[in-house]
ZAFIKE-612775 format. One line per 3 residues: their letters; for each residue y, x, z of N, C-alpha, C. Coordinates in steps of 0.2 Angstrom, whole numbers. Layout:
<dobas>
A) Y/X/Z/Y/X/Z/Y/X/Z | ...
</dobas>
This chain:
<dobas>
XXX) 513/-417/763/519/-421/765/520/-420/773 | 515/-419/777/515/-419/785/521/-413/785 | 520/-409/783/525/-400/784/532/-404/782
XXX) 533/-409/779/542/-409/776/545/-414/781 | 537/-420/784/539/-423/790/540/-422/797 | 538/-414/797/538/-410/804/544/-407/803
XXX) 547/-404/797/554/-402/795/560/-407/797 | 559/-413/795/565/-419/794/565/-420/804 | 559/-421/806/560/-422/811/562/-415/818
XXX) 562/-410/817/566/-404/822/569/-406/819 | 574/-406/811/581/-406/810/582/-411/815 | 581/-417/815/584/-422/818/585/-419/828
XXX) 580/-419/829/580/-415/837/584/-411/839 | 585/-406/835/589/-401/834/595/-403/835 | 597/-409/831/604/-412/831/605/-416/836
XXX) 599/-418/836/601/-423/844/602/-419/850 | 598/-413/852/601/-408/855/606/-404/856 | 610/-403/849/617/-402/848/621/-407/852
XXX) 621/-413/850/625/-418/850/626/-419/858 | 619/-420/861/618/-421/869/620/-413/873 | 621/-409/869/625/-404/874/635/-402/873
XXX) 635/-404/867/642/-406/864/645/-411/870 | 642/-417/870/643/-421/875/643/-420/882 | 638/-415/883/640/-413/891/644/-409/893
XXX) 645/-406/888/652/-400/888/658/-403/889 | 659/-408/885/665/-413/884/669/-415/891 | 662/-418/894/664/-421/899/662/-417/907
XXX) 661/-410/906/660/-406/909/668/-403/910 | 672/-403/904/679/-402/904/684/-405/900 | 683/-409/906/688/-416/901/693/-412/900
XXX) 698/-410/906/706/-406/905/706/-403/897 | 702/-399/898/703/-395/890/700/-398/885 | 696/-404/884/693/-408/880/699/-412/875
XXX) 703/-415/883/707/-419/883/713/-416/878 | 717/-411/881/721/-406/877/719/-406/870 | 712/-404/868/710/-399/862/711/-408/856
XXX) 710/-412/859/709/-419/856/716/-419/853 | 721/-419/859/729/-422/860/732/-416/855 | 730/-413/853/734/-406/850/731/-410/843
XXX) 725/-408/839/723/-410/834/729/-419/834 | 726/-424/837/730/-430/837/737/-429/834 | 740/-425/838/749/-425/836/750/-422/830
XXX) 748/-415/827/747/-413/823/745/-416/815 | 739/-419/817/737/-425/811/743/-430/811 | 743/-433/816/748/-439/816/758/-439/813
XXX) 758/-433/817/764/-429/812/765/-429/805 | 760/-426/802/759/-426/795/759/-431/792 | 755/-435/793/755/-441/790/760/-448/791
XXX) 763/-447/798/769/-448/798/777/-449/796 | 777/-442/793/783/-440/790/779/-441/781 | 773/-441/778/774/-440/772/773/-448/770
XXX) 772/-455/776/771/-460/776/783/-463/775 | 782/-462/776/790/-462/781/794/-459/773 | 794/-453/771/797/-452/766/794/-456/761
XXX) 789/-456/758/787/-461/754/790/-468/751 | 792/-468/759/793/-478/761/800/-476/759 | 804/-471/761/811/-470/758/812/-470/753
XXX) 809/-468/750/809/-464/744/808/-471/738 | 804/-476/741/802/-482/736/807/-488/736 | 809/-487/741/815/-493/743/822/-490/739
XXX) 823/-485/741/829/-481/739/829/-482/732 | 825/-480/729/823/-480/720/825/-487/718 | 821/-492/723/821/-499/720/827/-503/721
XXX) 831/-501/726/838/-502/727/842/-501/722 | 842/-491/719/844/-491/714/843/-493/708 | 836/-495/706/835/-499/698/837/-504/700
XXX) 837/-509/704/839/-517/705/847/-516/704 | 851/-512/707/859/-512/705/860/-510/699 | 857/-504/696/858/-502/691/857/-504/683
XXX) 850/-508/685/848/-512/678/852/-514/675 | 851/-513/668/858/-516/661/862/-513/664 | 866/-508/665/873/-506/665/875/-499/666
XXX) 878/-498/662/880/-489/660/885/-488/666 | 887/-483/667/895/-481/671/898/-475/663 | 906/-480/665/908/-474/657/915/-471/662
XXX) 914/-465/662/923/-461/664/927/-459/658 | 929/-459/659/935/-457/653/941/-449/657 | 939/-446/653/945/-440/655/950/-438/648
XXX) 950/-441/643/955/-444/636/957/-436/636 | 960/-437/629/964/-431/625/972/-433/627 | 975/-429/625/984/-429/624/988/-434/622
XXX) 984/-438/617/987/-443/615/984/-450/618 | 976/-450/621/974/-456/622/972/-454/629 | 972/-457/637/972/-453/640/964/-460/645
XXX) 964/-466/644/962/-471/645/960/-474/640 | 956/-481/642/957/-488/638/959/-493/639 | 965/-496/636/969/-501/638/965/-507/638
XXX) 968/-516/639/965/-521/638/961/-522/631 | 964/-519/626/963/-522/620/955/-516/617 | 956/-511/619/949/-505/620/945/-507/622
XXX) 945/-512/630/940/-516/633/938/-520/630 | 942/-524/624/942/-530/624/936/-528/616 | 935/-524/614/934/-521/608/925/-520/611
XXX) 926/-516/617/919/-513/618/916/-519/620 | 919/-527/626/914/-532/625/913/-534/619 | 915/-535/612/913/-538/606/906/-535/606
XXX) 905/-531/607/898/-528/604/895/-529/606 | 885/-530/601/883/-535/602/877/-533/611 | 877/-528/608/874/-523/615/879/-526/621
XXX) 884/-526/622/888/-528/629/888/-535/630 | 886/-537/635/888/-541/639/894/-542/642 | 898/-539/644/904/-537/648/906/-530/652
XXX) 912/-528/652/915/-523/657/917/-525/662 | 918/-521/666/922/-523/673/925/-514/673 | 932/-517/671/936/-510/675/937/-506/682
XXX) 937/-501/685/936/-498/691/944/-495/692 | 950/-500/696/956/-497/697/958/-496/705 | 958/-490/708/960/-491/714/965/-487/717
XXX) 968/-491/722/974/-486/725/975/-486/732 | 979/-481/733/981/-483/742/984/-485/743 | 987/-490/748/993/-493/749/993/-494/756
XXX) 1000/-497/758/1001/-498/765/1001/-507/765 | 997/-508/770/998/-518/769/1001/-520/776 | 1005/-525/777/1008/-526/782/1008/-534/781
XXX) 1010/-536/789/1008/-545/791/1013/-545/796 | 1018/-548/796/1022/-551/805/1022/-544/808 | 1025/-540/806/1026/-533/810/1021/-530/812
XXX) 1015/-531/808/1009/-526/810/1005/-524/802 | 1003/-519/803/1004/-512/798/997/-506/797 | 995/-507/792/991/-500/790/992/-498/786
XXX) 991/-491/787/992/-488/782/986/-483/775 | 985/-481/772/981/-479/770/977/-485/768 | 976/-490/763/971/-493/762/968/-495/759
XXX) 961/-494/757/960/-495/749/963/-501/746 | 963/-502/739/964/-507/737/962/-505/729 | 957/-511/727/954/-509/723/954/-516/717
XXX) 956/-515/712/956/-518/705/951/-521/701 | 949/-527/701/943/-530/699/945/-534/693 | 942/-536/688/942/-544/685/937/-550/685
XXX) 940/-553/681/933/-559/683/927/-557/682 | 926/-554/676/919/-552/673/914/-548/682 | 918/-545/685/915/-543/691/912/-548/697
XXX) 915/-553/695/915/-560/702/910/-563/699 | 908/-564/693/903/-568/689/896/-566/689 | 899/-556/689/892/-556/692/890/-553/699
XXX) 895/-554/704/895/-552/708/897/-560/714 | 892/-565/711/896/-571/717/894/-571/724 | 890/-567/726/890/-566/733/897/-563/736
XXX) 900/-560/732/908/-556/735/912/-558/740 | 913/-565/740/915/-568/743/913/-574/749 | 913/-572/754/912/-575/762/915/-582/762
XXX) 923/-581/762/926/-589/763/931/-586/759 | 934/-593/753/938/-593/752/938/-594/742 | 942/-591/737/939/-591/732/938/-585/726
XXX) 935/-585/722/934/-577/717/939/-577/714 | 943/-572/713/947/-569/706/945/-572/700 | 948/-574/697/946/-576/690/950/-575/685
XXX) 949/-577/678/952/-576/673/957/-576/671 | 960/-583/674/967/-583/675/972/-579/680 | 968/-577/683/974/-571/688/974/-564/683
XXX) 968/-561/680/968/-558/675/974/-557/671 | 973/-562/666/979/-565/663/987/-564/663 | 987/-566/670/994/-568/671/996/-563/676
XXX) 990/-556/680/991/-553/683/996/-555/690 | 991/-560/692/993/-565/699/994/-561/704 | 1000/-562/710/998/-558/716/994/-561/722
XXX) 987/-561/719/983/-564/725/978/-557/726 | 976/-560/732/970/-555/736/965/-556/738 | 959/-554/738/953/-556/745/956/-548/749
XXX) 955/-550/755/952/-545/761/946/-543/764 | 946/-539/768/939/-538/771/939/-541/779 | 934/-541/782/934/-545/787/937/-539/793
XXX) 937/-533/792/939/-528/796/949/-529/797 | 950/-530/790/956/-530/788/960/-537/790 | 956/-543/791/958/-548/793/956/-549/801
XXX) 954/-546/803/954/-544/809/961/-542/814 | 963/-534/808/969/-533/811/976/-537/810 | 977/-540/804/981/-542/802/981/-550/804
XXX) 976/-552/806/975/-560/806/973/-563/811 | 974/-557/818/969/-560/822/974/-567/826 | 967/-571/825/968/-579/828/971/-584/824
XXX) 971/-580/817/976/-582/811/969/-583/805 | 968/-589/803/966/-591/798/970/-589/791 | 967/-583/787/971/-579/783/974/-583/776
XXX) 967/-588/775/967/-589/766/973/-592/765 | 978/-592/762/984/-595/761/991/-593/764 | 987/-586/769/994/-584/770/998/-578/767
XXX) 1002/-576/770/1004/-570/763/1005/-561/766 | 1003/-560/763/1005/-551/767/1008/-546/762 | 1010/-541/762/1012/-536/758/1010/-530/758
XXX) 1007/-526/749/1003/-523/748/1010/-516/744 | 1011/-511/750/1017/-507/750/1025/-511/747 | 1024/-516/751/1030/-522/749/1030/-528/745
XXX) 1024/-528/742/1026/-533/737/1021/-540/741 | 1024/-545/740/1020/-551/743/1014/-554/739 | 1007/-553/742/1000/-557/741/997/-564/745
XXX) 996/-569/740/993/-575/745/986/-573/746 | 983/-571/753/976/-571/750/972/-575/752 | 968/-575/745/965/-582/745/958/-579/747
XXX) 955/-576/750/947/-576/752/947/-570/755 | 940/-571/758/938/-564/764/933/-562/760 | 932/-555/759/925/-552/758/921/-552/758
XXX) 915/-552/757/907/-551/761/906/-546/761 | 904/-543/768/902/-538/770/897/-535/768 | 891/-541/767/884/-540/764/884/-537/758
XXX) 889/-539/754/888/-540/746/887/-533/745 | 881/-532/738/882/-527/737/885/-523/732 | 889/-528/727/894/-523/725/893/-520/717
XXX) 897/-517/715/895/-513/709/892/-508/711 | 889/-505/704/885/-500/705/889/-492/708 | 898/-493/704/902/-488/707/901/-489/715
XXX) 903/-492/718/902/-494/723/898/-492/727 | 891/-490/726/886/-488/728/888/-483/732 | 894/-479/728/893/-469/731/900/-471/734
XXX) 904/-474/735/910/-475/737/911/-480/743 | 917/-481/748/917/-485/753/918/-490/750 | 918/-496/753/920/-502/751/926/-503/753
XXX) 931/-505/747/937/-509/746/941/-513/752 | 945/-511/755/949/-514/761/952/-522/759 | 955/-523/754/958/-527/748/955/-527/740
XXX) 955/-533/737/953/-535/730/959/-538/726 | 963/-534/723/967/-538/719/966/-540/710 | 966/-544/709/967/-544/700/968/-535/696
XXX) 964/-534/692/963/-527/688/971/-526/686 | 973/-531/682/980/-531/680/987/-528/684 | 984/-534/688/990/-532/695/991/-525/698
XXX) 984/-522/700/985/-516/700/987/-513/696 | 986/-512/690/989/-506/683/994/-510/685 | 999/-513/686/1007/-513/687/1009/-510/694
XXX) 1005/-510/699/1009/-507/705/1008/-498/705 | 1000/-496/698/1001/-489/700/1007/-487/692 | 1007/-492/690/1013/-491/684/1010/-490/677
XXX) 1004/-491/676/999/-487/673/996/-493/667 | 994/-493/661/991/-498/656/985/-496/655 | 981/-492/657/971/-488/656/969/-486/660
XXX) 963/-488/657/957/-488/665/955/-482/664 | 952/-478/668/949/-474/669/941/-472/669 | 941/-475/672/933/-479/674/930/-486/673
XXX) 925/-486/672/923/-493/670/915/-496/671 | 912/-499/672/906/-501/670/905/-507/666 | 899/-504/663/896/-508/654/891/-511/657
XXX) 893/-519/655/886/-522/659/884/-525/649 | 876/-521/652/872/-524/644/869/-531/642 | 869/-533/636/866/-540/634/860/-540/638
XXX) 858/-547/636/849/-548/640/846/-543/633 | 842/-541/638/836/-536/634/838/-530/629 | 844/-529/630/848/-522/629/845/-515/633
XXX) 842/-511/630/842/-506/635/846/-503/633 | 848/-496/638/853/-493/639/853/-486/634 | 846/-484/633/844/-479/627/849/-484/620
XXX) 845/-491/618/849/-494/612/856/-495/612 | 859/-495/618/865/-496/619/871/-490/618 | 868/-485/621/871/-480/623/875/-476/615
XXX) 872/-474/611/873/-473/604/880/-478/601 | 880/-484/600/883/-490/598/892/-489/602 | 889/-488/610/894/-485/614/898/-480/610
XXX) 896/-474/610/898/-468/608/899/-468/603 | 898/-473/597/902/-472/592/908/-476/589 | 909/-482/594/915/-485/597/921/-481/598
XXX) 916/-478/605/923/-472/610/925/-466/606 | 918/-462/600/921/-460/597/926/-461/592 | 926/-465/591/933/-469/585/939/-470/589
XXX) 939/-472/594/944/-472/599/948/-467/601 | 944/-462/601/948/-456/603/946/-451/599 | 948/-453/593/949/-448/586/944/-444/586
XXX) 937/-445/587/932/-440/586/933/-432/589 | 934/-434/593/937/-426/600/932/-427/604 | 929/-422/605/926/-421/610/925/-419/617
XXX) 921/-423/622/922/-421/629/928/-426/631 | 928/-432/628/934/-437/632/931/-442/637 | 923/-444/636/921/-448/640/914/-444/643
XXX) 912/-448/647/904/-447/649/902/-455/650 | 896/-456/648/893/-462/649/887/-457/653 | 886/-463/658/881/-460/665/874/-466/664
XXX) 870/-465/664/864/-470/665/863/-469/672 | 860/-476/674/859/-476/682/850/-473/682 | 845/-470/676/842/-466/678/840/-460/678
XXX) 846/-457/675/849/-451/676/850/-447/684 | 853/-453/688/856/-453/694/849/-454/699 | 844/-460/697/837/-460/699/834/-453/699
XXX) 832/-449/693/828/-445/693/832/-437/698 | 837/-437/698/842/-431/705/841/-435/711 | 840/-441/712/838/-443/719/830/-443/721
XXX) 826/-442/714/819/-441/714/818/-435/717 | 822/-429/714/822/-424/713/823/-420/723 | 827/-422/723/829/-422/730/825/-424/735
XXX) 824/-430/734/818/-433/740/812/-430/741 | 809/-428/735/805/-424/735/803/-417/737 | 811/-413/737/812/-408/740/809/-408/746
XXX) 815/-413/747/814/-416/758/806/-417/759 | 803/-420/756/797/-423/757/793/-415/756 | 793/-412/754/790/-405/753/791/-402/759
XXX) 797/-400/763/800/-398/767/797/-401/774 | 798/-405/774/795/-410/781/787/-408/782 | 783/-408/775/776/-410/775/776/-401/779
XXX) 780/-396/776/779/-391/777/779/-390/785 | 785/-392/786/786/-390/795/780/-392/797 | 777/-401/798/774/-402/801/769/-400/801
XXX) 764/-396/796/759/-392/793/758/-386/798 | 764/-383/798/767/-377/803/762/-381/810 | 766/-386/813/765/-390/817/758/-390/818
XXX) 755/-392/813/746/-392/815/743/-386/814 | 746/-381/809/742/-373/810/742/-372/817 | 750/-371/819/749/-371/827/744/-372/831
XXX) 744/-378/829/738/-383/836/732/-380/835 | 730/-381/829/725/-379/828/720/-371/829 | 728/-367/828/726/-359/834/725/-360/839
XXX) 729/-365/845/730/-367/850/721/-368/853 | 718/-372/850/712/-373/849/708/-369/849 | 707/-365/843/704/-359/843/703/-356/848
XXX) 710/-353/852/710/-349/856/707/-353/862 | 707/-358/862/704/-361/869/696/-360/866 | 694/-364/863/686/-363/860/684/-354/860
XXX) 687/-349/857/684/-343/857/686/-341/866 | 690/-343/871/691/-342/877/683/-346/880 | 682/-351/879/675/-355/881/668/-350/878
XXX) 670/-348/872/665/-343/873/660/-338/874 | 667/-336/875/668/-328/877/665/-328/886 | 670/-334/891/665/-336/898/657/-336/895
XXX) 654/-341/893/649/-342/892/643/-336/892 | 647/-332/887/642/-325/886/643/-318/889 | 647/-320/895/651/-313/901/647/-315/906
</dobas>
């Protein structure tokens, strides 16, 4: 037993002698100590940095999109020769079913809006119905939602944005007054919410300068179908159960033709933003990787210059 504890005990000596000459090196040359520390430091801290950082993007990003996205398809329509859209009574056909909860039509156009001889040109205006303010009641800032009955009777009322009521209203309390959307007179009754976050189209697109009734619109671009739309689902609807039901609708709709619509799932759109992020996250980890090998010869060559002196 004596010989294993003469063993354990030089190992320890040994190290202790390592350790107390390591230390006196250290501090025999701080400058390059200091350096050799500061190089490894950056290098680690970079790394971990950036795949910290993307992470955190990457998790929010996702969760933002599944929080907008839940229950609800996006449907485009690019129709045949004979059906080019879906009118009211289409829409009115795909909320009965048991899987939907609601549609909300996508109508938007340019126009020019004008107030007491002041004037913009180019500006969105975008097409809503009630079913979108219902589920969308943060929309509005000050003032009141869109509803059913504007729907209905294709009323000329507006919300604006606050950018928008800025140029046309300034020092002017808007709601109640009236302005013109390429000529025609709107009362607008509410300001936007800038916060709000909007439908899920909305997501990839800018925000709407003006809010008219869906209807209203379809008379100023001349037009009776929507092109676009979002499918909001029952409670406990998934979009796999939904999605089929859909398609056998639209294909009845439009004569069993093929390539008229596309239904879009919001994780379809998730898994190419998965895809992507990860790219980036590859990409970064690599540079800063780059970053430490560097350092890391940097080191070396300091260390093999240390003991190359030592033994000349």
């Amino acid at each position: 037993m004596r010989p294993m504890f003469k063993g354990v005990a030089s190992f320890f000596m040994m190290l202790g002698e390592c350790l107390a000459m390591s230390v006196r090196n250290i501090l025999s040359n701080k400058v390059r100590s200091l350096l050799t520390i500061l190089g490894i430091l950056i290098g680690v801290t970079a790394v971990i940095a950036l795949i910290t950082t993307v992470n955190g993007f990457s998790g929010s990003l996702t969760s933002s999109f599944s929080g907008m996205g839940a229950g609800t398809l996006t449907l485009s329509i690019t129709g045949n020769e004979l059906k080019t859209g879906l009118n009211a009574a289409d829409m009115a056909e795909l909320t009965a079913l048991d899987e939907v909860d609601g549609v909300v039509p996508s109508v938007s156009l340019r126009a020019r809006i004008s107030r007491s001889g002041k004037y913009k040109t180019n500006v969105t205006v975008a097409g809503r119905n009630d079913y979108y303010f219902r589920q969308n009641t943060d929309a509005v800032e000050r003032g009141r939602l869109l509803n059913k009955i504007d729907d209905e009777n294709s009323t000329f009322v507006c919300l604006i944005s606050t950018g928008l009521m800025e140029e046309l209203f300034y020092g002017v309390d808007p709601v109640d007054q009236t302005l013109y959307i390429d000529g025609v007179p709107f009362t607008v009754v509410g300001i936007l919410n800038s916060e709000s976050n909007g439908s899920v189209t909305e997501m990839f697109t800018s925000k709407p300068d003006a809010v008219i009734p869906y209807s209203t619109a379809m008379k100023l671009k001349s037009e009776n179908e929507v092109t676009s739309l979002t499918v909001y689902l029952a409670e406990n609807v998934t979009s796999e159960a939904a999605t089929p039901v859909l398609e056998n609708t639209l294909d009845a709709l439009f004569s069993y033709e093929a390539d008229t619509y596309t239904i879009t799932n919001m994780s379809v759109i998730e898994d190419v933003m998965d895809t992507m992020l990860s790219m980036v996250s590859t990409l970064l980890s690599g540079i800063a990787s780059i970053a430490l090998i560097v350092g890391g010869i940097g080191i070396m060559n300091m260390m093999l210059t240390t003991v190359t002196e030592r033994t000349t």
